[in-house]
C-alpha positions in Angstrom: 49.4 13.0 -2.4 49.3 9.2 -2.8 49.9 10.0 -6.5 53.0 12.3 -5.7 54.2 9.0 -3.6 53.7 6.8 -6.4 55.4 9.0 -9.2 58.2 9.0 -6.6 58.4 5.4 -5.9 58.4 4.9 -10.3 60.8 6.9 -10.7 63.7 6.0 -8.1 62.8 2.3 -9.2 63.6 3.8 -13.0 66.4 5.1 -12.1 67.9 2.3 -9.9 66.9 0.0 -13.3 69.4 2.2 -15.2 72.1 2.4 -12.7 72.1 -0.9 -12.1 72.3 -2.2 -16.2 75.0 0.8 -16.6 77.7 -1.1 -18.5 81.2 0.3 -18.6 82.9 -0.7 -22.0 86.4 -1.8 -22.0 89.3 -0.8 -23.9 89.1 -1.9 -27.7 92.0 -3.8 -28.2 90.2 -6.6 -25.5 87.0 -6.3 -27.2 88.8 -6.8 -30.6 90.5 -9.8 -29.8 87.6 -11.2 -28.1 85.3 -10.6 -31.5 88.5 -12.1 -33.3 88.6 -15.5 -31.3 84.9 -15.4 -31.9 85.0 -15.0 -35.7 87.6 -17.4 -35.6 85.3 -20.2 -33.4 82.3 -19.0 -35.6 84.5 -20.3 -38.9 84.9 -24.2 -36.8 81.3 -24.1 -36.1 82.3 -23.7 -32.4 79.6 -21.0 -30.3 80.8 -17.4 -29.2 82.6 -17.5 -25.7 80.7 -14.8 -23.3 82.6 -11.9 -22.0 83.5 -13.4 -18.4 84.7 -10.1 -16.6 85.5 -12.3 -13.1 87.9 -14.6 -15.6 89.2 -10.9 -17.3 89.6 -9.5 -13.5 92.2 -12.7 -13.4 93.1 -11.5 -16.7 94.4 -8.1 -16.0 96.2 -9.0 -12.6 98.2 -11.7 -14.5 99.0 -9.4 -17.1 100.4 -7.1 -14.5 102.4 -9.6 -13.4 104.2 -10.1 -16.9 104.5 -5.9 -17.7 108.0 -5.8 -17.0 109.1 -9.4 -18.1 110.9 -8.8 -22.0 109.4 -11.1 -25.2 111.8 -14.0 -25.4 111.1 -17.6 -26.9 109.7 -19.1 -23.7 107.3 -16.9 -23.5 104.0 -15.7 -25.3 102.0 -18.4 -27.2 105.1 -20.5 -27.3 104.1 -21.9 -23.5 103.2 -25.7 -23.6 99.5 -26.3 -22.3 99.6 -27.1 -18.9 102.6 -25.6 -18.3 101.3 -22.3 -17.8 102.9 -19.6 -15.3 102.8 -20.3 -12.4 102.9 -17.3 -9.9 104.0 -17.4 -6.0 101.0 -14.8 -5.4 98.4 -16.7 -7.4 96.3 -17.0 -4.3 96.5 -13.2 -3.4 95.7 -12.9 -7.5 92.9 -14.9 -6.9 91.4 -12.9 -3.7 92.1 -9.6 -5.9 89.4 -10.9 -7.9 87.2 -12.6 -4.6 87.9 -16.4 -6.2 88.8 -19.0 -5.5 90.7 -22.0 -6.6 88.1 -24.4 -6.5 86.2 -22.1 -9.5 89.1 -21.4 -11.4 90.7 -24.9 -11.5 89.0 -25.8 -14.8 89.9 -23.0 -16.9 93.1 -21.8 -18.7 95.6 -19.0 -18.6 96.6 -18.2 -22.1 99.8 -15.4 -22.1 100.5 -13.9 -25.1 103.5 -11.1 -25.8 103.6 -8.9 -29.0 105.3 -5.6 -29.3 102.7 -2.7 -29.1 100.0 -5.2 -29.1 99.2 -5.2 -32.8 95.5 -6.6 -33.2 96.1 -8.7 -36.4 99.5 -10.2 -34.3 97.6 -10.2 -31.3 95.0 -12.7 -32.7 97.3 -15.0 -34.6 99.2 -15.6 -31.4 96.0 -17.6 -30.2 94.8 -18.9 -33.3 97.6 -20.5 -34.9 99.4 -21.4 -32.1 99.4 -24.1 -29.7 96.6 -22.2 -28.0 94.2 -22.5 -30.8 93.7 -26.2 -29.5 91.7 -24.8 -25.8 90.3 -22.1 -28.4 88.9 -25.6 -30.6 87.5 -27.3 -27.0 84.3 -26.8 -26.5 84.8 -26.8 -22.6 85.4 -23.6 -22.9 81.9 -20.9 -23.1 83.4 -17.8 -21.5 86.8 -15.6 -22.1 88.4 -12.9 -19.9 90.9 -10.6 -21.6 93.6 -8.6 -19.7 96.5 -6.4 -20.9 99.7 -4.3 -20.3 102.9 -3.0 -22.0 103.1 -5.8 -24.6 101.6 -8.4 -22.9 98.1 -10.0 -23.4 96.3 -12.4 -21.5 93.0 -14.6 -22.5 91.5 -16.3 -19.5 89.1 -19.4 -20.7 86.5 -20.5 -18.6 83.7 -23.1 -18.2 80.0 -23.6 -17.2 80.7 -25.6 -14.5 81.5 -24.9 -11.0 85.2 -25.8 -11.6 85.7 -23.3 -14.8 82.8 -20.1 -14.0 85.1 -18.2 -12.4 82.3 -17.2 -10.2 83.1 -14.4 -6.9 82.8 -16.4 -3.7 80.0 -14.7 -1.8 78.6 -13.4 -4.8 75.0 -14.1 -3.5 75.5 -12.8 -0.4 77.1 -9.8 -1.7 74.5 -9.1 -4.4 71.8 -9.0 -1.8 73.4 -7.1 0.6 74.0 -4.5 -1.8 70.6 -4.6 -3.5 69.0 -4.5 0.5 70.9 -1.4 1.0 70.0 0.4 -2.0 66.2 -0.3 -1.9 66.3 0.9 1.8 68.3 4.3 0.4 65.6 4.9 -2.5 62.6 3.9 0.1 64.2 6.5 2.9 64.4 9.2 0.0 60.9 8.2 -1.2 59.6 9.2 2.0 61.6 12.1 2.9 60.6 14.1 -0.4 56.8 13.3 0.7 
């Protein structure tokens, strides 16, 4: 019996292992580009940025905002650094994602527009534009990527508190979701004994 119990209790902790590390892949054309501005950092010497999904969260809700916006000179890769859009909703972009300003203040919104999103386009928009110099910094160690219609956005972020992009309650939400899913593999531990 204390065997069946313990079979029991290895497997549903298996299992929760596994659902837990399940990673969903994203489209292609975001993992492209972000293996693109890799290669391209890797060539300067520079490290890899880390897929930052919170930062590609952002990503994708800007993007969204842009779908219906044409191509026109004043916008894409032609926008000056730190004169990036700025959005009345940002804040409800923000809680979309659960962050806040205070973690996101450091990084960088990067748009990019280039009919049907051609991958070799795509990456020379960032590289050898005026975006390449926040794809140079160092400061930056994580990208989001986000996309609709012909638009393309790379969100850059940073190690520290101001740049990581990181959920607010995070903790507390981690925990209270790990609490409840112990407590659901424990009850049906027990009730298959």
């Amino acid at each position: 019996m204390a065997g069946m119990r313990n079979y029991l209790i290895l497997t549903s902790l298996l299992q929760s292992i596994f659902l837990i590390n399940h990673v969903v892949h994203c489209d292609d054309e975001k993992d492209n580009l972000l293996q693109g501005i890799n290669s391209y950092r890797a060539s300067l010497n520079l490290t890899a940025l880390t897929k930052n999904e919170n930062a590609g969260c952002l990503a994708d809700e800007i993007a969204g905002q842009f779908k219906s916006q044409p191509c026109t000179n004043t916008t894409g890769s032609n926008t000056v650094p730190g004169t990036e859009p700025q959005f009345s909703d940002y804040p409800d972009l923000l809680a979309k994602c659960h962050l806040n300003i205070s973690d996101t203040r450091d990084g960088v919104i990067m748009p990019a527009c280039v009919p049907n999103l051609v991958p070799s386009l795509v990456l020379t928009n960032f590289t050898k534009s005026l975006y390449s110099d926040n794809l140079n910094d160092t400061t930056y160690t994580g990208a989001g990527i986000g996309a609709e219609g012909n638009w393309i956005v790379v969100v850059l972020s940073t190690n520290t508190p101001g740049g990581s992009f990181a959920p607010y309650n995070a903790a507390s939400l981690v925990s209270a979701v790990g609490l409840i899913h112990w407590l659901f593999l424990l009850m049906v531990s027990f009730f298959l004994l």
